[in-house]
N, C-alpha and C positions, 0 to 999 in steps of 0.2 A: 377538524382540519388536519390533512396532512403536515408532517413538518418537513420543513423544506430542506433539500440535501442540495448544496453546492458543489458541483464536480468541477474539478482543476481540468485544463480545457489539454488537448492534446495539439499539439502542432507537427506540420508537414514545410520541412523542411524545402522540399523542394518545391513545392506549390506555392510556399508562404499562406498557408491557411491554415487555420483552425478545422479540428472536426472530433467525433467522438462516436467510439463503439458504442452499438444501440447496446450491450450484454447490459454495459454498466445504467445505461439510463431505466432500461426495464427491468434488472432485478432491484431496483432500490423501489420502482414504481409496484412491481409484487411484494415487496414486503411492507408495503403502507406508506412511502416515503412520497413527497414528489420531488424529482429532480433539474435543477437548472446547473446547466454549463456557466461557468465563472469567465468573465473576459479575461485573458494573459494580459497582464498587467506589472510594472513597478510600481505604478503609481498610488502612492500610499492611503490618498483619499480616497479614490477609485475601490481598493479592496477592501478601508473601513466599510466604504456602502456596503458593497455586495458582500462583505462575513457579516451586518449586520443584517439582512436578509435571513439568513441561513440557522434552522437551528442544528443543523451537523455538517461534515465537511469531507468530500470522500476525497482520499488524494490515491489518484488514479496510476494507471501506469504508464510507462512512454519513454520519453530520452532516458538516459544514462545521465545518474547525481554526477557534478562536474567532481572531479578530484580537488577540490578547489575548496569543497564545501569542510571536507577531512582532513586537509592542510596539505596536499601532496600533487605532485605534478600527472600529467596525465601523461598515460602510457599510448603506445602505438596501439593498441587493442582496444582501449576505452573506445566505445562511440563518442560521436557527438554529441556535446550537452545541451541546452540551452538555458541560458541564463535568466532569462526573464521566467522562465518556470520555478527554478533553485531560488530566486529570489521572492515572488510570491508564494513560494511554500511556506518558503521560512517564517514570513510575516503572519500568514496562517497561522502557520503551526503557534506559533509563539502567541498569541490570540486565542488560538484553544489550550493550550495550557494553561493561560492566564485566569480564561475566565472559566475555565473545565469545561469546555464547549466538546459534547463529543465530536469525534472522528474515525473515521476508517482510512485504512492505507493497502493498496494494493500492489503488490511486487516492484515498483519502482517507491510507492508510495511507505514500504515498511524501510525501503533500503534508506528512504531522504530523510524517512524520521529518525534510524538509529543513526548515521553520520551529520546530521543536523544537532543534534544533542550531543554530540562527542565518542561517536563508535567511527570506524570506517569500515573500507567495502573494499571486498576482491576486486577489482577494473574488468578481469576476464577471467572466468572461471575455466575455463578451456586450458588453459596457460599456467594458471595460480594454484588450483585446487587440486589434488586427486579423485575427480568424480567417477563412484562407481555406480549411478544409477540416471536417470536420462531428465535433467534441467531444462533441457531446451526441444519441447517434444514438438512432432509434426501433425497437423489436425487432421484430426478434428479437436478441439481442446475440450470439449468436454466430455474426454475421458480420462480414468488415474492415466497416470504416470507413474508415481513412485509411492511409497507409505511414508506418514512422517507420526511420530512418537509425541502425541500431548501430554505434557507434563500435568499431574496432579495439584489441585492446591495453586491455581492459574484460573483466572476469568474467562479463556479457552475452552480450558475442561469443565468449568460450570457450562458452557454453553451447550458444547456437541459432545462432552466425554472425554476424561483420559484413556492412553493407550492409543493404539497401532487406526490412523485411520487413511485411505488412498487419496491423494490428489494428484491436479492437473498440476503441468509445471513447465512452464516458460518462461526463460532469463538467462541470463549469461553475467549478471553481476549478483554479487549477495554479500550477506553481512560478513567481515572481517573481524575486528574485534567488536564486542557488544560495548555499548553507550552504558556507564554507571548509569543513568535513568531508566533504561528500560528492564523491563524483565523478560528471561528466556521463557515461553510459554510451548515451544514445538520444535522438535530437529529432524531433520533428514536422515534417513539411512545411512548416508556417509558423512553425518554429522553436521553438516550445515543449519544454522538456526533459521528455520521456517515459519515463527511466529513470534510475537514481543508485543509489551503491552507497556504504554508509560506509566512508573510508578505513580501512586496516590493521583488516582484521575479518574474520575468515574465510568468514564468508555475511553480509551486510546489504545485501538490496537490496529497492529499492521499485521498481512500475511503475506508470505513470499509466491504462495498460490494464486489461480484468477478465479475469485467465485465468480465475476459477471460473465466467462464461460459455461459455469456447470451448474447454476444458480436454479434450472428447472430440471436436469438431474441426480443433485445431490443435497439430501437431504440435511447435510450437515451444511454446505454453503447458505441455504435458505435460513437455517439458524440463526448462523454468524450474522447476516443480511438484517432479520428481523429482531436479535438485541440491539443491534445499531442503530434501528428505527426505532426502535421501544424507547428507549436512551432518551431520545432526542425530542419525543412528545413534549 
């Protein structure tokens, strides 16, 4: 049996709908997983069903983490957040902590998990950072963008390698200061931490990258992709 991956649902703001890049639902379905979209929800019984369904949790990318979640007021630059997303993370996330349920997080999804545990986030890197290599690239995305530095001695670097390796890269908010829970496992060129793993957890890692982009030409996404299924048997 495959084991089934719960993806947090993307919302359109302007349509009022839900919908979801097929990258994400068919690279989890290539690495052995199979994946169902979670209904956006507060409702607290509602997400006990549907996390007990699931034996991992991918937390996807999309709005912008409110400022709200880090303790701070939101800037003119921030996008718009949505609440009922920040709010079923949380519940999630705190759920696979609890019971070490794995998890993946993808570039909104590494950012809500370190400001969710007590790190926060640039609002806009445009504005905040001094970036000197290109965050917010134009597609096709599945190609590098930038090299990011795996650190040694890191659940990362068991998986694809330490050392210098290319990814895609699109976003315009990132980690600020690091959450005491998590561990730095990757940084950017100009320093940005591009990958983090929650301490004492048997899979909990977020990347600032989009492997359901580059998932069928990067041999390293397919990795990341397939210990997360592995995980989760």
């Amino acid at each position: 049996m495959r084991p089934v991956i719960g993806l947090i649902p993307l919302f359109d703001d302007e349509k009022e709908s839900y919908w979801m890049l097929p990258g994400y639902m068919k690279a989890i379905e290539k690495a052995g997983g199979l994946p169902i979209m979670l209904p956006l929800t507060e409702e607290k019984e509602e997400l006990e069903e549907a996390y007990s369904l699931c034996q991992g949790i991918l937390f996807t990318g999309g709005h912008d983490v409110s400022p709200e979640v880090y303790g701070q007021e939101i800037k003119s630059t921030c996008g718009k957040p949505c609440k009922s997303r920040d709010v079923m993370e949380a519940y999630l996330l705190d759920k696979c902590i609890e019971e070490d349920k794995p998890f993946l997080g993808i570039c909104r999804g590494l950012q809500f998990i370190n400001a969710h545990l007590g790190g926060s986030l640039y609002q806009d890197l445009p504005t905040e950072y001094n970036c000197t290599v290109e965050h917010h690239m134009a597609p096709p995305y599945n190609r590098p963008a930038h090299r990011v530095q795996v650190l040694e001695d890191t659940s990362l670097s068991d998986i694809i390698g330490s050392g210098v390796h290319e990814v895609n890269s699109y976003h315009h908010q990132a980690i600020k200061e690091l959450s005491p829970k998590v561990q730095k496992m990757a940084v950017s060129e100009d320093g940005l931490v591009e990958a983090i793993a929650v301490k004492n957890h048997r899979f909990a890692i977020g990347v600032q990258w989009h492997p359901e982009f580059s998932y069928e030409d990067s041999e390293e996404s397919m990795r990341l992709l397939k210990a997360f299924i592995k995980e989760c048997i």
